[in-house]
mmJSON file of the N, C-alpha and C atoms, coordinates in Angstrom:
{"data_MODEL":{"atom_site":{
"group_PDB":["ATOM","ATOM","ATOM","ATOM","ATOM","ATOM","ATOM","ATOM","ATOM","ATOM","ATOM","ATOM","ATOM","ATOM","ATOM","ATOM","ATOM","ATOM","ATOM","ATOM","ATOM","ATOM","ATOM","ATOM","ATOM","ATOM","ATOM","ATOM","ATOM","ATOM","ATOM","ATOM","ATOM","ATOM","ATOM","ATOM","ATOM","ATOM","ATOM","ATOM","ATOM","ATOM","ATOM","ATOM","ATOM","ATOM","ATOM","ATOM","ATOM","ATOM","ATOM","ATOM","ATOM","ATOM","ATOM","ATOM","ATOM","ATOM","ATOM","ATOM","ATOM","ATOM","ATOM","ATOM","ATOM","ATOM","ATOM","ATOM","ATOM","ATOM","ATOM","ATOM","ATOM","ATOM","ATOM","ATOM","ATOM","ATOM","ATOM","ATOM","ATOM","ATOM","ATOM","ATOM","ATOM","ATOM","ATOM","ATOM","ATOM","ATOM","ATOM","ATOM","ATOM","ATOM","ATOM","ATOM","ATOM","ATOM","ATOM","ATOM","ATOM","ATOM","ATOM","ATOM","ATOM","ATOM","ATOM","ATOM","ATOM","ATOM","ATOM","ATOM","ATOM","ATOM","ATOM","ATOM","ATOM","ATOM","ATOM","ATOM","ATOM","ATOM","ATOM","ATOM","ATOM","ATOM","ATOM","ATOM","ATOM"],
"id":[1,2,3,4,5,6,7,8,9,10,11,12,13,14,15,16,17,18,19,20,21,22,23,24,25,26,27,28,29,30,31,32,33,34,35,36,37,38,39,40,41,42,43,44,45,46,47,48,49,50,51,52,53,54,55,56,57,58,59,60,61,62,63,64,65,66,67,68,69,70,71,72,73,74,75,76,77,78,79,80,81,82,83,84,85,86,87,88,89,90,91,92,93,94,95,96,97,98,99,100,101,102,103,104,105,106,107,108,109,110,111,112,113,114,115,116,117,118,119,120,121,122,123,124,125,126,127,128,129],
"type_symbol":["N","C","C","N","C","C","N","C","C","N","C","C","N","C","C","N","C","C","N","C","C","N","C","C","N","C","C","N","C","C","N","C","C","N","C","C","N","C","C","N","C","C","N","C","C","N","C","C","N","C","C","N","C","C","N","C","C","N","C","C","N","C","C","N","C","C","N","C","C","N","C","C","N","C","C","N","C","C","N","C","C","N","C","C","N","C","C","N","C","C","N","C","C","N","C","C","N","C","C","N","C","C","N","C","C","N","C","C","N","C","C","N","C","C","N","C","C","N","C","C","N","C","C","N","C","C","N","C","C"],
"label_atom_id":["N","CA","C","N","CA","C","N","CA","C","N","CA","C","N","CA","C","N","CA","C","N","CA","C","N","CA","C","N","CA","C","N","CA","C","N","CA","C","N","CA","C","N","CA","C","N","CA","C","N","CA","C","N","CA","C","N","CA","C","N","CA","C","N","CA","C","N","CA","C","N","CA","C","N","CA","C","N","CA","C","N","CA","C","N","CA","C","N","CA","C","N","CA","C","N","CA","C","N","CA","C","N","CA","C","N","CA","C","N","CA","C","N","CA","C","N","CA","C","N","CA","C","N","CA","C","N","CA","C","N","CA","C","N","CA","C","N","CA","C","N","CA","C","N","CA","C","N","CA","C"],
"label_alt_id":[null,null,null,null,null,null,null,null,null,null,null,null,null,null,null,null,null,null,null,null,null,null,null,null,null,null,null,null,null,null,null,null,null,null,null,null,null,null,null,null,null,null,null,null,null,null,null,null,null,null,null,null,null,null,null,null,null,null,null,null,null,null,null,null,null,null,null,null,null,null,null,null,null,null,null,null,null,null,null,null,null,null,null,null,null,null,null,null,null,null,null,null,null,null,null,null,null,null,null,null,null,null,null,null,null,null,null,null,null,null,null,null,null,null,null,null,null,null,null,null,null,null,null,null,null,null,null,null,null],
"label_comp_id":["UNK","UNK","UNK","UNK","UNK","UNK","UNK","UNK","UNK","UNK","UNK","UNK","UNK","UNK","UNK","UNK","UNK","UNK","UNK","UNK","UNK","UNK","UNK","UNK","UNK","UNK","UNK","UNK","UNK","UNK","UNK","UNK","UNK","UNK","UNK","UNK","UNK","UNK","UNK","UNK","UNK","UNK","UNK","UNK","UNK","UNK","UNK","UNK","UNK","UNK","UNK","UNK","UNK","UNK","UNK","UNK","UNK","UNK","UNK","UNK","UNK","UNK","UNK","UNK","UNK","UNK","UNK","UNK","UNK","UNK","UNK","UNK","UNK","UNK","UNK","UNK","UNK","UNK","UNK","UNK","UNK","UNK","UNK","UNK","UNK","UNK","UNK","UNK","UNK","UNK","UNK","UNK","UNK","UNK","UNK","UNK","UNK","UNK","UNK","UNK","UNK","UNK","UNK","UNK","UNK","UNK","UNK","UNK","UNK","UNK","UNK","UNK","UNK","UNK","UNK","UNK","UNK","UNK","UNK","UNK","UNK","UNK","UNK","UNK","UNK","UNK","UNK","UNK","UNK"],
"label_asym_id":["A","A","A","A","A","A","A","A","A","A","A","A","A","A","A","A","A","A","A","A","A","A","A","A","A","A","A","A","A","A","A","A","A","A","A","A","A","A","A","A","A","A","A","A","A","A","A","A","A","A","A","A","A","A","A","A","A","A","A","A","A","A","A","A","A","A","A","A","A","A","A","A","A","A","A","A","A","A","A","A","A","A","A","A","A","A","A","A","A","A","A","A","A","A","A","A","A","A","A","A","A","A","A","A","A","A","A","A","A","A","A","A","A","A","A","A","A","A","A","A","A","A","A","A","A","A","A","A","A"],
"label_entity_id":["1","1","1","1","1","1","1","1","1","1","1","1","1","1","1","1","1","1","1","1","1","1","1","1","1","1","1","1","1","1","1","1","1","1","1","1","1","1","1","1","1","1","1","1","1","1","1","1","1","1","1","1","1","1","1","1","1","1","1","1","1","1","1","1","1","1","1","1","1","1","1","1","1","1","1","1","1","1","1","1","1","1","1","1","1","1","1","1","1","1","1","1","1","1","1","1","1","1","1","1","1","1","1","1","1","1","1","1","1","1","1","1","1","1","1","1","1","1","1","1","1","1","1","1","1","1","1","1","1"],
"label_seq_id":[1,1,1,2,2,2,3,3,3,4,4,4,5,5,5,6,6,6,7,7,7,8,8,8,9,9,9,10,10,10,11,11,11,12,12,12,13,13,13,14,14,14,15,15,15,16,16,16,17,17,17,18,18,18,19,19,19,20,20,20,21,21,21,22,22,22,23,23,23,24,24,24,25,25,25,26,26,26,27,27,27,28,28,28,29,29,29,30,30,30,31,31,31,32,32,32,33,33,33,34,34,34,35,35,35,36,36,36,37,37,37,38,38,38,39,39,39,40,40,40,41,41,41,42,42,42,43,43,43],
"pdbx_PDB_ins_code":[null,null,null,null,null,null,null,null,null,null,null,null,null,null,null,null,null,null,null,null,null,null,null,null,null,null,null,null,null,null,null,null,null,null,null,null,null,null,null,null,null,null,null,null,null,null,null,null,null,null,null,null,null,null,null,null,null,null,null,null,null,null,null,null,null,null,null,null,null,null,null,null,null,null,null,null,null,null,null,null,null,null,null,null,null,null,null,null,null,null,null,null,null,null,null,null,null,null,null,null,null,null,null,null,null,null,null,null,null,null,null,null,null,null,null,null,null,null,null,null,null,null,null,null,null,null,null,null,null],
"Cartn_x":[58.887,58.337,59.294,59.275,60.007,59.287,60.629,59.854,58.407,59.284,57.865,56.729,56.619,55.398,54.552,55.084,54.835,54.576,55.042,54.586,52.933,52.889,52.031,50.762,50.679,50.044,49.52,50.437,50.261,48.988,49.721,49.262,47.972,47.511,45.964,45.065,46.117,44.907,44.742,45.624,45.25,43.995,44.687,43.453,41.692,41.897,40.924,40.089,40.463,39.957,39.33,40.401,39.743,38.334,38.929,37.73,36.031,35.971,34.973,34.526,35.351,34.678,34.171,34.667,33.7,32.279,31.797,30.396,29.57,29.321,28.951,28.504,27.192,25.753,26.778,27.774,27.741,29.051,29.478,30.464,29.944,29.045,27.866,27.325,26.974,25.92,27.039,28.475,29.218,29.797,29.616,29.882,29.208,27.086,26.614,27.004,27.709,27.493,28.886,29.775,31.052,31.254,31.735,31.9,32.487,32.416,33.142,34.608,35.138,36.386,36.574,36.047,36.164,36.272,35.741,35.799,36.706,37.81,38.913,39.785,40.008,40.65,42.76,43.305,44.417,44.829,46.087,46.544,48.265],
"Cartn_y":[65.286,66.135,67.285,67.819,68.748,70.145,71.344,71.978,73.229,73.197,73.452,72.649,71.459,70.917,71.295,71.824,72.382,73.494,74.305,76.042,75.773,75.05,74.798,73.927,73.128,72.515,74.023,74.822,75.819,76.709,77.139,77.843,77.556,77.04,76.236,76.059,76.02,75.738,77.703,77.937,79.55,80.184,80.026,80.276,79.587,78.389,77.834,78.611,79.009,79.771,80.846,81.355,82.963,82.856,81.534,81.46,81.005,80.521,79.792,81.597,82.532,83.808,84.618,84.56,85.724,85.708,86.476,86.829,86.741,86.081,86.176,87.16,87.18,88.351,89.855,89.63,91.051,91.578,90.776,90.932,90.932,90.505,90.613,91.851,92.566,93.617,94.9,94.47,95.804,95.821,94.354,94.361,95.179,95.416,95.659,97.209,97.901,99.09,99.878,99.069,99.78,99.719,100.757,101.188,99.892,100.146,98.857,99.347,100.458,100.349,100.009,100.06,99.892,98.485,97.851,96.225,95.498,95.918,95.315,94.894,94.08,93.455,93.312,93.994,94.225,92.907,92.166,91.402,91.536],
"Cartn_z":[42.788,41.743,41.463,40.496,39.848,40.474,40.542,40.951,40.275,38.808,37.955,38.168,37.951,38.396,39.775,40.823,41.679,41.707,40.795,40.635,39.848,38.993,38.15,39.189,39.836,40.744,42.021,42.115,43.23,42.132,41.397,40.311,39.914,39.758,39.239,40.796,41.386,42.964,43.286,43.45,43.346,42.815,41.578,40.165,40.508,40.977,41.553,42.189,43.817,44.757,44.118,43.333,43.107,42.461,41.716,40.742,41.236,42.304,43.17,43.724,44.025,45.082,43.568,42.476,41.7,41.824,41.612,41.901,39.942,39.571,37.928,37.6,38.343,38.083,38.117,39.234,39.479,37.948,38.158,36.236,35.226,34.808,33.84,34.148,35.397,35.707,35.02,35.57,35.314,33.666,33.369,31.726,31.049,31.475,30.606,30.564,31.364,31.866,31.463,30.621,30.388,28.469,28.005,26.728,26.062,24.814,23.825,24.419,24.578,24.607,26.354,27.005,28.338,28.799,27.844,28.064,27.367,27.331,27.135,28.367,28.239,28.917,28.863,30.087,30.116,30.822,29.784,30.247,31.069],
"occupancy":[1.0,1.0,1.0,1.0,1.0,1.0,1.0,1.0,1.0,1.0,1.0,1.0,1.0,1.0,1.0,1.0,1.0,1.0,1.0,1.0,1.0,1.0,1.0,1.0,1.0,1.0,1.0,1.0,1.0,1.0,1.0,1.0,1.0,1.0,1.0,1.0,1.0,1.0,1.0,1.0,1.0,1.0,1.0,1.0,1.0,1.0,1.0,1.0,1.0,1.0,1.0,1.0,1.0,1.0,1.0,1.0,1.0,1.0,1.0,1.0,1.0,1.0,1.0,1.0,1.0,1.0,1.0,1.0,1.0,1.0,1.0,1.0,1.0,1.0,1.0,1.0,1.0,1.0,1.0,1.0,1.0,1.0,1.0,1.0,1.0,1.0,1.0,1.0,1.0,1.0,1.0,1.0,1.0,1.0,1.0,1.0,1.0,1.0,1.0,1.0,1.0,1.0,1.0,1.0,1.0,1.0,1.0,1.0,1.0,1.0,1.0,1.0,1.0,1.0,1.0,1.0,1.0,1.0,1.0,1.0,1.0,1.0,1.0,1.0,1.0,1.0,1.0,1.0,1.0],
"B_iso_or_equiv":[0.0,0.0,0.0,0.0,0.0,0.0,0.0,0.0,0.0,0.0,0.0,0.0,0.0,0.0,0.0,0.0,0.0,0.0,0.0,0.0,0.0,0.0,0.0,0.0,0.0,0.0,0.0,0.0,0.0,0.0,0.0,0.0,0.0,0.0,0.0,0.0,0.0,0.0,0.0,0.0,0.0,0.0,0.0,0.0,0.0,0.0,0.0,0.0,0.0,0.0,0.0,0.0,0.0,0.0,0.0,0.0,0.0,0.0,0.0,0.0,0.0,0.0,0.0,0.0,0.0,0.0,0.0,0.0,0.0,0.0,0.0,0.0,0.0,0.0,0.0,0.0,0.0,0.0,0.0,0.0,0.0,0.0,0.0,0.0,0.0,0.0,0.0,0.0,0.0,0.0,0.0,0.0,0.0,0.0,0.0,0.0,0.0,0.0,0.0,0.0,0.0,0.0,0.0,0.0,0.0,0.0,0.0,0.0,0.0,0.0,0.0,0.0,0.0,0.0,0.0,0.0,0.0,0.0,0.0,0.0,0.0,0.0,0.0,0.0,0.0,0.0,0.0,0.0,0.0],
"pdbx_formal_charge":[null,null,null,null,null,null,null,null,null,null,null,null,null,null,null,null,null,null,null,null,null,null,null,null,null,null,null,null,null,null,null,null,null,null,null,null,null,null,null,null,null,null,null,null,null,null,null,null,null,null,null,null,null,null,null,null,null,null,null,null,null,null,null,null,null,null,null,null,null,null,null,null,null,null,null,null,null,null,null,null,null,null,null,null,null,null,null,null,null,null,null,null,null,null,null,null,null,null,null,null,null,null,null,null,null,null,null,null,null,null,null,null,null,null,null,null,null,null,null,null,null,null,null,null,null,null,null,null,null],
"auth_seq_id":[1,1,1,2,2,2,3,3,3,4,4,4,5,5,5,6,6,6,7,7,7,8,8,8,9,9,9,10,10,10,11,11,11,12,12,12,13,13,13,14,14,14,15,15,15,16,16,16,17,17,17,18,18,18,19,19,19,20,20,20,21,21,21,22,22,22,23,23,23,24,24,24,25,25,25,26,26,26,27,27,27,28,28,28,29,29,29,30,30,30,31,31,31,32,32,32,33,33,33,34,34,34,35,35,35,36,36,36,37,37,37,38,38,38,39,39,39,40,40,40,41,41,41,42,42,42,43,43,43],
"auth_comp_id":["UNK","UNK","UNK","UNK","UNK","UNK","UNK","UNK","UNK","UNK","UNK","UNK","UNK","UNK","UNK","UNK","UNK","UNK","UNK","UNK","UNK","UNK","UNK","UNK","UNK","UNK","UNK","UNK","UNK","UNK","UNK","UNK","UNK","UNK","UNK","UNK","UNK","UNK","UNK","UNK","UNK","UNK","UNK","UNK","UNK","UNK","UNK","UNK","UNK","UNK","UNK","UNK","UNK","UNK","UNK","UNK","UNK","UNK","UNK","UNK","UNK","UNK","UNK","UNK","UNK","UNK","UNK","UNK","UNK","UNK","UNK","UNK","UNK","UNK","UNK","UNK","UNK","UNK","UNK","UNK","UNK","UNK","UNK","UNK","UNK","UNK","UNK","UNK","UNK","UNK","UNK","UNK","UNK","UNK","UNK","UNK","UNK","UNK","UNK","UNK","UNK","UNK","UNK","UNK","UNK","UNK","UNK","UNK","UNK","UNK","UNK","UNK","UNK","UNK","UNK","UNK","UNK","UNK","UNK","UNK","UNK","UNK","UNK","UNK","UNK","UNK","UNK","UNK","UNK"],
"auth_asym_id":["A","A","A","A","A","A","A","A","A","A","A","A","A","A","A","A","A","A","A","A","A","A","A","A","A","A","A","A","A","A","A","A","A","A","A","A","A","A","A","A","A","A","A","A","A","A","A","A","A","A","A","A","A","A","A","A","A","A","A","A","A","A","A","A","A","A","A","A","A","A","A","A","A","A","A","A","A","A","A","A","A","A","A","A","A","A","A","A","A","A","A","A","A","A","A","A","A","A","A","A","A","A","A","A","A","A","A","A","A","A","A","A","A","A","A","A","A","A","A","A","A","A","A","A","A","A","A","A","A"],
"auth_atom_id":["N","CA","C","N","CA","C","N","CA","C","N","CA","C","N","CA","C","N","CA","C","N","CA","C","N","CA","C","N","CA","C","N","CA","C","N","CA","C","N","CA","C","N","CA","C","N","CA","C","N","CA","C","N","CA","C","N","CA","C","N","CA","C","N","CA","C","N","CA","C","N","CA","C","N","CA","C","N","CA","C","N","CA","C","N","CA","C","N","CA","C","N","CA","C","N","CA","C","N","CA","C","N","CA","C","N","CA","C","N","CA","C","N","CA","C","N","CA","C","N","CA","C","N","CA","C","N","CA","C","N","CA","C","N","CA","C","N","CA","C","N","CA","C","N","CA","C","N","CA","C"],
"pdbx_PDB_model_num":[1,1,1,1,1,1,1,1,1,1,1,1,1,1,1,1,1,1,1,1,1,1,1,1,1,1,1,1,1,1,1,1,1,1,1,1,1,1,1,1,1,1,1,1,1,1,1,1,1,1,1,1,1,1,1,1,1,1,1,1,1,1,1,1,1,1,1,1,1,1,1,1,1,1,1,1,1,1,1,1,1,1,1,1,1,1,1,1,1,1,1,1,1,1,1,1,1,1,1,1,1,1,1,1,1,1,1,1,1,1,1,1,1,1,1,1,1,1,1,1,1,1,1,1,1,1,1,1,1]
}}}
């Protein structure tokens, strides 16, 4: 395998994990609670 394909394979399993520990309720709870401008999102 190439080694991009491997950053990208690492990359997505990462992303994975993190994604399985968020908590929903509690991101939703702090969504409802922050300004229109506060909920932007910095990429």
């Amino acid at each position: 395998m190439k080694q991009e394909r491997l950053d990208g394979l690492l990359t997505m399993f990462i992303e994975q994990e993190l994604a399985y520990n968020i908590n929903v309720e509690e991101v939703i709870e702090t969504f409802k609670t922050l300004t229109p401008i506060e909920r932007r999102m910095e990429l």
